[in-house]
MARKE-89351 format. One record per atom (N, C-alpha, C): residue number from 1; z, y, x. Coordinates in pm, whole numbers, plus 32768, in hexadecimal, padded with zeros to 4 digits. Last residue first. Example, Ala and Ser with C-alpha at 12.3 -4.5 7.8 and 13.67 -1.06 7.14 Angstrom:
<sites>
(2,(82C4,7F1F,8505))
(2,(82CA,7F96,8557))
(2,(8313,8003,850A))
(1,(830C,7DC7,8527))
(1,(830C,7E3E,84CE))
(1,(830C,7EB6,8528))
</sites>
This chain:
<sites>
(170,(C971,7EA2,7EE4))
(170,(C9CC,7EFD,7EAF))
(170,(C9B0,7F8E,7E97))
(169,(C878,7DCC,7E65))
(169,(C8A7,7E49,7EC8))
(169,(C8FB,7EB1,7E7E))
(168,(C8AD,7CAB,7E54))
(168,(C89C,7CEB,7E32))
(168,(C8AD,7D5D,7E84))
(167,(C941,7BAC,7EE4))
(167,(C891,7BB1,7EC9))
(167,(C895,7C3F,7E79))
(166,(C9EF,7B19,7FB1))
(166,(C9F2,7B6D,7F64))
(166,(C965,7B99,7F68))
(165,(CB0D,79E6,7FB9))
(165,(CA5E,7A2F,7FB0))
(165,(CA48,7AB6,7F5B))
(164,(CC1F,7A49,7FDF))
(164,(CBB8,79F4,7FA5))
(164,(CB3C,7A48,7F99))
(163,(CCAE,7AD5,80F1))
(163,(CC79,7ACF,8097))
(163,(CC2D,7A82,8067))
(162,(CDDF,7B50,819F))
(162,(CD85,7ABC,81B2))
(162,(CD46,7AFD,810A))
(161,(CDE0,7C76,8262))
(161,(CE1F,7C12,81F6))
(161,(CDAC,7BD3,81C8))
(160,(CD7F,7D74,82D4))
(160,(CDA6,7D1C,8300))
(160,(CDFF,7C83,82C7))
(159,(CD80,7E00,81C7))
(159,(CD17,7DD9,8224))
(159,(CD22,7D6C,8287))
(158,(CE31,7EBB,8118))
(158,(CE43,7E1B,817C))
(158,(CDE9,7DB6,81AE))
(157,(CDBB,7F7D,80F9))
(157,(CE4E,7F8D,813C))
(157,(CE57,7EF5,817E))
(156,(CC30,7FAF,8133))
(156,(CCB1,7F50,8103))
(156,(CD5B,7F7A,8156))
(155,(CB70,80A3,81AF))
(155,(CBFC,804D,81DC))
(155,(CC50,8018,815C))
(154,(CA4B,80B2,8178))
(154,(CA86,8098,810B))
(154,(CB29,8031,8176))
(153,(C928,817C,819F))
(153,(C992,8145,81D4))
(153,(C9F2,8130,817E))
(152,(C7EC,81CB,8165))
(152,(C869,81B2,8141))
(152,(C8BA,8150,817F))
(151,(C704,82AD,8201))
(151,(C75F,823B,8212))
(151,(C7E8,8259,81A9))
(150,(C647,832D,815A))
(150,(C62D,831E,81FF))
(150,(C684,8299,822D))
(149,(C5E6,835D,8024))
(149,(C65E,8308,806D))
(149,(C628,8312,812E))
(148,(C550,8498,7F8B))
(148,(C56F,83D3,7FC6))
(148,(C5CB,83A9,802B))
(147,(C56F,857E,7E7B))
(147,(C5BE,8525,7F1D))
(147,(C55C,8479,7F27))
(146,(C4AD,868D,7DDD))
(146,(C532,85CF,7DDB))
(146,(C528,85D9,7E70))
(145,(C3F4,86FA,7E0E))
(145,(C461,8724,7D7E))
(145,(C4C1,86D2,7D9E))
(144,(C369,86A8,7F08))
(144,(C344,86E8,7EA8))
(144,(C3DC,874A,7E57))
(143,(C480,860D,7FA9))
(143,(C3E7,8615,7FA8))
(143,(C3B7,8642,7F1D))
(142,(C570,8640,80C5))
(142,(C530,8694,8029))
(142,(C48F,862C,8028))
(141,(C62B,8528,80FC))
(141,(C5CF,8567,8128))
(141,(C5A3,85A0,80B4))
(140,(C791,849E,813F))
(140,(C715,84CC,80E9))
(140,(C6A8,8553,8133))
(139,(C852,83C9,8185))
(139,(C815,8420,81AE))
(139,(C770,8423,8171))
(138,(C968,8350,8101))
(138,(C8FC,835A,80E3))
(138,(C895,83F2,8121))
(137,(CA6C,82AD,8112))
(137,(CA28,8310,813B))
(137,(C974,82EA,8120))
(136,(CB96,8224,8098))
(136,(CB0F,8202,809F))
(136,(CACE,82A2,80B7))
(135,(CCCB,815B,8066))
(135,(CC87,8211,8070))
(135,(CBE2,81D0,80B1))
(134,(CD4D,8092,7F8B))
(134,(CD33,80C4,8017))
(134,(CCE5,8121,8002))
(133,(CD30,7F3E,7EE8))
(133,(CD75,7FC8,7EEA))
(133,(CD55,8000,7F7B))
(132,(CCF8,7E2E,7E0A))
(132,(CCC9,7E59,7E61))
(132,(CD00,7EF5,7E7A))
(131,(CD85,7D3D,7D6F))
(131,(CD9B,7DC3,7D54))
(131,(CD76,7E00,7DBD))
(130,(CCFE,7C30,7C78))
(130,(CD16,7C3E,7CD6))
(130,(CD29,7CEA,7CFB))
(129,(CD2B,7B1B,7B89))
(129,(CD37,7BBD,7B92))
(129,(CD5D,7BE1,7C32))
(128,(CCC6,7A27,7B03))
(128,(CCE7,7A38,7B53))
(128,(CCDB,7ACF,7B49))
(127,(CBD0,799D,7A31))
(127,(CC64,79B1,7A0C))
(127,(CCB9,79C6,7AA3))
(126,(CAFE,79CC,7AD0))
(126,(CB19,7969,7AAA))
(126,(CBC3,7960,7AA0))
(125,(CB34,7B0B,7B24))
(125,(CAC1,7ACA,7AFC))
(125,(CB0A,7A25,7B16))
(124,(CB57,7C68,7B58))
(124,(CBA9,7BF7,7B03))
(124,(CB22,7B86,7ADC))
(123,(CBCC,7D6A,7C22))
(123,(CB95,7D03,7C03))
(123,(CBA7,7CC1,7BAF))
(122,(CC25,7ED5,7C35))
(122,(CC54,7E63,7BF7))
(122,(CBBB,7DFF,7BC9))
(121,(CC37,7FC8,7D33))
(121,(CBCC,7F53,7CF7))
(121,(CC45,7EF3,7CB4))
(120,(CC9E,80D9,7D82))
(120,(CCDA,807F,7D4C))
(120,(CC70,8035,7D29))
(119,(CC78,81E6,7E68))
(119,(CC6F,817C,7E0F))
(119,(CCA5,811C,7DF6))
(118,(CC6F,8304,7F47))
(118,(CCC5,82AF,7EF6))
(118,(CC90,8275,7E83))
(117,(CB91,83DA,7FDC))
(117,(CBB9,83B5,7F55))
(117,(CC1B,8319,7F52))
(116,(CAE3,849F,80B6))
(116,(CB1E,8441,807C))
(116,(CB5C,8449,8012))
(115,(C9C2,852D,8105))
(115,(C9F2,8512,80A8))
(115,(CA6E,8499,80A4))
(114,(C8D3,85D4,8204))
(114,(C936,8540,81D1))
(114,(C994,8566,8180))
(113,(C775,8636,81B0))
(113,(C7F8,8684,81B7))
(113,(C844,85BD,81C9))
(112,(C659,86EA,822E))
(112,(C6A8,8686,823A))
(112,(C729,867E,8241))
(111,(C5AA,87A0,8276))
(111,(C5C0,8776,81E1))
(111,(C60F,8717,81DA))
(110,(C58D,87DC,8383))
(110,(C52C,8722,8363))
(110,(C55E,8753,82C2))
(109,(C5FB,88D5,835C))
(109,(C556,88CA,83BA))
(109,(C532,8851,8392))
(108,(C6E8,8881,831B))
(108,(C68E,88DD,82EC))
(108,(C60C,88F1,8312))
(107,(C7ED,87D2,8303))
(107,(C75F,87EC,8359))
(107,(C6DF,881C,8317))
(106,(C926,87AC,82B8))
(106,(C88D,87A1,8297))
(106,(C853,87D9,831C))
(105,(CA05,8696,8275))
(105,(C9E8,86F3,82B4))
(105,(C950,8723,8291))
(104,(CAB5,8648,8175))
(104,(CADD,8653,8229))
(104,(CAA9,868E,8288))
(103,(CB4C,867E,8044))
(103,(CA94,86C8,80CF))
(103,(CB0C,86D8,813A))
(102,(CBD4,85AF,7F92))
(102,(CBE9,8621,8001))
(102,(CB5C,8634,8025))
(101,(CC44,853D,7E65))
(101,(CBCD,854C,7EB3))
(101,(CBE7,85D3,7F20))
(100,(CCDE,8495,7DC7))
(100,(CD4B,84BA,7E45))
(100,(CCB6,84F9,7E9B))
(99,(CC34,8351,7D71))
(99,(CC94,83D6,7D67))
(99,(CCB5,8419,7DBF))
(98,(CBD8,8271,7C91))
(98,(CBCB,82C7,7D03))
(98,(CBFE,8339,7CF7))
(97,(CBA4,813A,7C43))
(97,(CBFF,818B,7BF1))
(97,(CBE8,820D,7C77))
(96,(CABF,8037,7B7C))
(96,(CB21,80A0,7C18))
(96,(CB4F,80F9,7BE3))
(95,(CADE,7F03,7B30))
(95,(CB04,7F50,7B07))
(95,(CB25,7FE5,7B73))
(94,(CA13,7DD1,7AC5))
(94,(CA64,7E20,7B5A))
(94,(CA9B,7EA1,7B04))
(93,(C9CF,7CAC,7ACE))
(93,(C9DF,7D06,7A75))
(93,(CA21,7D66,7AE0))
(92,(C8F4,7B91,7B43))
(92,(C970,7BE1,7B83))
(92,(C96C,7C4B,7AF8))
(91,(C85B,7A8F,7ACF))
(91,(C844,7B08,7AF7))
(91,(C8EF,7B6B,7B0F))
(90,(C8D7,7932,7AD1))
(90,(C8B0,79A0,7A92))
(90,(C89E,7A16,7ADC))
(89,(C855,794A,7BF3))
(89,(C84C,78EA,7B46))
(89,(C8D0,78D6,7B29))
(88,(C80E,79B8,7CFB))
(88,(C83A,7A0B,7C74))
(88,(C801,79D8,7C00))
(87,(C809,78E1,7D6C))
(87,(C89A,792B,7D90))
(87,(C8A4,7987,7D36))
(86,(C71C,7871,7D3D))
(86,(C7AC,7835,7D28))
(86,(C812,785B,7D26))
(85,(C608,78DD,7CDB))
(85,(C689,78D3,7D3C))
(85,(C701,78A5,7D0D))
(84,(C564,7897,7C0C))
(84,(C584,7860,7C2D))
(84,(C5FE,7845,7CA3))
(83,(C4A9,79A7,7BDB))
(83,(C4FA,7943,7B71))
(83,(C556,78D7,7B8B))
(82,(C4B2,7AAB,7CB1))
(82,(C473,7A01,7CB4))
(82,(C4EC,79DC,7C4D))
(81,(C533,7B9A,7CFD))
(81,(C4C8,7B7F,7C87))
(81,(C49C,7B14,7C7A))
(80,(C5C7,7B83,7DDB))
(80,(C606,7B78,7D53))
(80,(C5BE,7B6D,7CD7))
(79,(C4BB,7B69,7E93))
(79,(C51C,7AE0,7E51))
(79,(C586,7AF4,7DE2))
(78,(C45F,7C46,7E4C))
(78,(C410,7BED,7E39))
(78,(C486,7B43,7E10))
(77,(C552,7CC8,7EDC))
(77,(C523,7CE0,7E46))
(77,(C4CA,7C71,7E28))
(76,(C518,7C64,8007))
(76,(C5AB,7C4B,7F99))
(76,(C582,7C3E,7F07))
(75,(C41B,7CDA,800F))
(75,(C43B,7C46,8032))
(75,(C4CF,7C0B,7FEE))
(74,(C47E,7DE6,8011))
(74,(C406,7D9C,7FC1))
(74,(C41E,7D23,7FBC))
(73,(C526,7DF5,80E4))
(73,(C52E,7E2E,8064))
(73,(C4CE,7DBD,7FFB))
(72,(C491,7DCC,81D3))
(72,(C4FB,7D41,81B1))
(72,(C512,7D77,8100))
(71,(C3DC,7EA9,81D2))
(71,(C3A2,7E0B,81B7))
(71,(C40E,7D9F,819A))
(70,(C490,7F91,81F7))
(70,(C452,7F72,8147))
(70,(C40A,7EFC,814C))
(69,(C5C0,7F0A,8279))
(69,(C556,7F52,8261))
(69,(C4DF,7F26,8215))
(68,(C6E9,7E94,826C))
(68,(C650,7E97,8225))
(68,(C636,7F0B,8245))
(67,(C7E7,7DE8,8297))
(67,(C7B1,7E3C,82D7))
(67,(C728,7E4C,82C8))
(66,(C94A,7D89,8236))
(66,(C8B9,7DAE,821F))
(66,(C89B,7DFF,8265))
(65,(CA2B,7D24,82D3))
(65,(CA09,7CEE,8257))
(65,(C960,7D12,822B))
(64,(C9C5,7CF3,8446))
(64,(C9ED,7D7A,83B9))
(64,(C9B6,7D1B,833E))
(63,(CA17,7CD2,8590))
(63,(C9B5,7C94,850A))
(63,(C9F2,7D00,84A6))
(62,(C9A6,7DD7,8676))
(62,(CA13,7D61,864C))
(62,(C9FD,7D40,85F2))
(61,(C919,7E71,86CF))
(61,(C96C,7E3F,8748))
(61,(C9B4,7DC3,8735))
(60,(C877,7EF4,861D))
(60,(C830,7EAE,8668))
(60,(C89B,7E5F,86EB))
(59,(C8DC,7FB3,8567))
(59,(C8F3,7F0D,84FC))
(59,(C8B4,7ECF,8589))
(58,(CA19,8030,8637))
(58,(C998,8032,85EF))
(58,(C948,7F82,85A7))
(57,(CB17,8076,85F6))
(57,(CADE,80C2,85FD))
(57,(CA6B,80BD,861E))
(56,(CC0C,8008,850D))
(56,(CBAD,7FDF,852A))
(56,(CB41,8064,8564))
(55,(CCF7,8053,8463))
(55,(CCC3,80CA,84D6))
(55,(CC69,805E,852E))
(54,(CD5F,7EE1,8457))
(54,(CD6D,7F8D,840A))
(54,(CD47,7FD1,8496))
(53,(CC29,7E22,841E))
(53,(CCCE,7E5B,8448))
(53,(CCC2,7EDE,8438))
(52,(CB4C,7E25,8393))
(52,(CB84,7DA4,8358))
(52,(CC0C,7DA6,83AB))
(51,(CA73,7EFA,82E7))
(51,(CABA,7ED0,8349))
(51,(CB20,7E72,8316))
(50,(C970,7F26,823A))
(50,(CA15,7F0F,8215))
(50,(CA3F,7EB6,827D))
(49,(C86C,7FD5,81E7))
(49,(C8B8,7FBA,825F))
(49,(C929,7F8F,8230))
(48,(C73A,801E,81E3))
(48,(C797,800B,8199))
(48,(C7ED,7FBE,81FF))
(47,(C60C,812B,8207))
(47,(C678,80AA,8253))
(47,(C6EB,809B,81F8))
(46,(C4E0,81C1,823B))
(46,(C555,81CA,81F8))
(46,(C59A,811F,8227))
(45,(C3DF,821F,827A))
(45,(C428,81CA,82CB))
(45,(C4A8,81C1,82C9))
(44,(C38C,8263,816F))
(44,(C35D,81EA,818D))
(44,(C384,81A3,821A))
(43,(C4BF,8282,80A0))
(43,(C432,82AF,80E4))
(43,(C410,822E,8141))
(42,(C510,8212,7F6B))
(42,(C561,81FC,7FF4))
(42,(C4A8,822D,8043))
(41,(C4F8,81C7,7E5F))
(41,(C52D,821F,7EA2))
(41,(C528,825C,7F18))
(40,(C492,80FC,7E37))
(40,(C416,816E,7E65))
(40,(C446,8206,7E76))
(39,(C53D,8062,7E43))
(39,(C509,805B,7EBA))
(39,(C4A2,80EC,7EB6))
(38,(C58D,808B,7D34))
(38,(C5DB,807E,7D81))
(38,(C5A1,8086,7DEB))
(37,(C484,8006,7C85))
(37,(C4A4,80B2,7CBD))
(37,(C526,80DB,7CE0))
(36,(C4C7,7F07,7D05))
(36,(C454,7F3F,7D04))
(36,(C47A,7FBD,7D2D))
(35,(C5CE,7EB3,7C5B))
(35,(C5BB,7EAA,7CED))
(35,(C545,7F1E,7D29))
(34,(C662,7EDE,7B5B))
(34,(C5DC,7F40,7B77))
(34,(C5CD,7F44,7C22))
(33,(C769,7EA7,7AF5))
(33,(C6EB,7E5D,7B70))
(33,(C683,7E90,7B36))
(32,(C7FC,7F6D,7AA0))
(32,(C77F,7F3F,7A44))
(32,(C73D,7ECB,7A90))
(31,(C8B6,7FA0,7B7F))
(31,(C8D8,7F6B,7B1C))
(31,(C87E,7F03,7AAB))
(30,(C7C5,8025,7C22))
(30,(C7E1,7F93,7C3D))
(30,(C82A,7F46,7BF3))
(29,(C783,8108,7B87))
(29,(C73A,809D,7BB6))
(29,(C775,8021,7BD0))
(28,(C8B0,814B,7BB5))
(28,(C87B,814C,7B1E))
(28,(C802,80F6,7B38))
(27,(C8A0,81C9,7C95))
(27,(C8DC,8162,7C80))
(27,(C8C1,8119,7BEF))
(26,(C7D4,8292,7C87))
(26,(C7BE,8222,7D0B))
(26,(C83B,81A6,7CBB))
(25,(C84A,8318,7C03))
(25,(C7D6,82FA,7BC9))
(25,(C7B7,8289,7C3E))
(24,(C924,8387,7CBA))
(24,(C947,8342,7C27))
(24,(C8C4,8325,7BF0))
(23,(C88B,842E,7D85))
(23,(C8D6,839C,7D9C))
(23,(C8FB,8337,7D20))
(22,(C80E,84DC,7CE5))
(22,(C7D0,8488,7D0C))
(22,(C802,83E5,7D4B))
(21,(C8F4,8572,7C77))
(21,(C892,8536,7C03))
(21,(C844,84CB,7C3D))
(20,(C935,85CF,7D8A))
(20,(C994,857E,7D4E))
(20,(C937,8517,7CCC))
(19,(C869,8668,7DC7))
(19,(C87C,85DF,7E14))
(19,(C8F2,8596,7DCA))
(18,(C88E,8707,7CF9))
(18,(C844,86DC,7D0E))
(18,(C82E,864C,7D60))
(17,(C984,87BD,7D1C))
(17,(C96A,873A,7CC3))
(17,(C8E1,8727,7CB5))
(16,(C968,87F4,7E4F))
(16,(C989,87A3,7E1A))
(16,(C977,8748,7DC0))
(15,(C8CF,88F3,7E23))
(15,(C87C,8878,7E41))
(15,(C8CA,87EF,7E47))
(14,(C953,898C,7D3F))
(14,(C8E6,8956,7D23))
(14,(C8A5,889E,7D6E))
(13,(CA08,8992,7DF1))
(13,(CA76,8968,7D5E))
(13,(C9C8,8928,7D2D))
(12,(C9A5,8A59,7E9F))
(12,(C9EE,89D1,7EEE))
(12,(C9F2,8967,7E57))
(11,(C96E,8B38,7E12))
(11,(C910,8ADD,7E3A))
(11,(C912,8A6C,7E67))
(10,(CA54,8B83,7DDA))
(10,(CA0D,8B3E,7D67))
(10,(C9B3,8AE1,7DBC))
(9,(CAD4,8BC2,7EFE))
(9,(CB0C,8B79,7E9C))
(9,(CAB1,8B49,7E1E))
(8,(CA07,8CB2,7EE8))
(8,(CA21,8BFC,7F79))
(8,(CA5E,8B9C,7F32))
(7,(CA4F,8D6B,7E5F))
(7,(C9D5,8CE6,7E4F))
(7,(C9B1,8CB4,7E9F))
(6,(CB42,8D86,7EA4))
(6,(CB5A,8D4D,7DFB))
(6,(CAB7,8D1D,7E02))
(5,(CB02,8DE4,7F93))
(5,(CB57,8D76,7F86))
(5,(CB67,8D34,7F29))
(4,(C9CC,8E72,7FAB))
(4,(CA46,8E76,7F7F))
(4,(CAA7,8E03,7F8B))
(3,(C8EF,8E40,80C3))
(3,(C925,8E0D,804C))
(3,(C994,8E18,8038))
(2,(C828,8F0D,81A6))
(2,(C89C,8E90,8168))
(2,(C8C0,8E93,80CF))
(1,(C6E0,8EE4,81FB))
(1,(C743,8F25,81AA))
(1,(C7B3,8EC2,8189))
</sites>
């Protein structure tokens, strides 16, 4: 049976803000460094990706600022969780800002929809302020009531621009 247009339209307005609540709770984690349930986001052959040129078309042809899957994940977190790294003494303060949310596409048979969104990360850790910016996709999988991450992709506008170490995930 089809669906009225005024409830294609709700239903769209529904599953939206939903993935929208979920991207802004994804960022809100990492604001909190809540590394941990930041990752338990992400399914279990879930991937984090920030290509390192623009329209990079895959992280396996050419190096990429980041490229985790949930064992390099762990292995990061573990080191932002060691008292002792150096690169975050002091601990980073972050700030995201997300917006502009489109459904790129879905798939209805895997539950599997992509999502992009526009962000803003503001850094600030040893009296230094740094302004991270760019569109980020997020391909999500239903599980239960919530999503997990399949892959986030995160293009920086200037990706291709020299950076000081970067230990946190955008």
């Amino acid at each position: 049976m089809a669906l009225a247009a005024s409830t294609r339209a709700s239903v769209a307005a529904s599953i939206r803000a939903e993935f929208e609540g979920f991207i802004i709770r994804e960022a809100l984690l990492l604001d909190e460094r809540r590394f941990r349930d930041w990752m338990a986001l992400f399914a279990d052959d879930g991937t984090y990706w920030v290509p390192a040129v623009p329209d990079q078309k895959s992280p396996f042809e050419e190096a990429s600022l980041f490229y985790d899957d949930r064992e390099l994940m762990r292995t990061r977190i573990e080191r932002l969780e060691h008292p002792r790294i150096h690169v975050q003494t002091p601990p980073s303060r972050t700030a995201h800002v997300v917006g502009n949310l489109v459904v790129e596409e879905t798939d209805q048979a895997k539950g599997e929809y992509v999502v992009g969104s526009t962000f803003i990360m503001v850094e600030y850790r040893d009296d230094a302020q740094r302004l991270f910016a760019g569109r980020q996709r997020h391909r999500l999988r239903r599980h239960g009531d919530t999503f997990r991450i399949v892959q986030k992709r995160v293009d920086l506008i200037n990706c291709d621009g020299a950076f000081e170490a970067m230990a946190v995930p955008i």
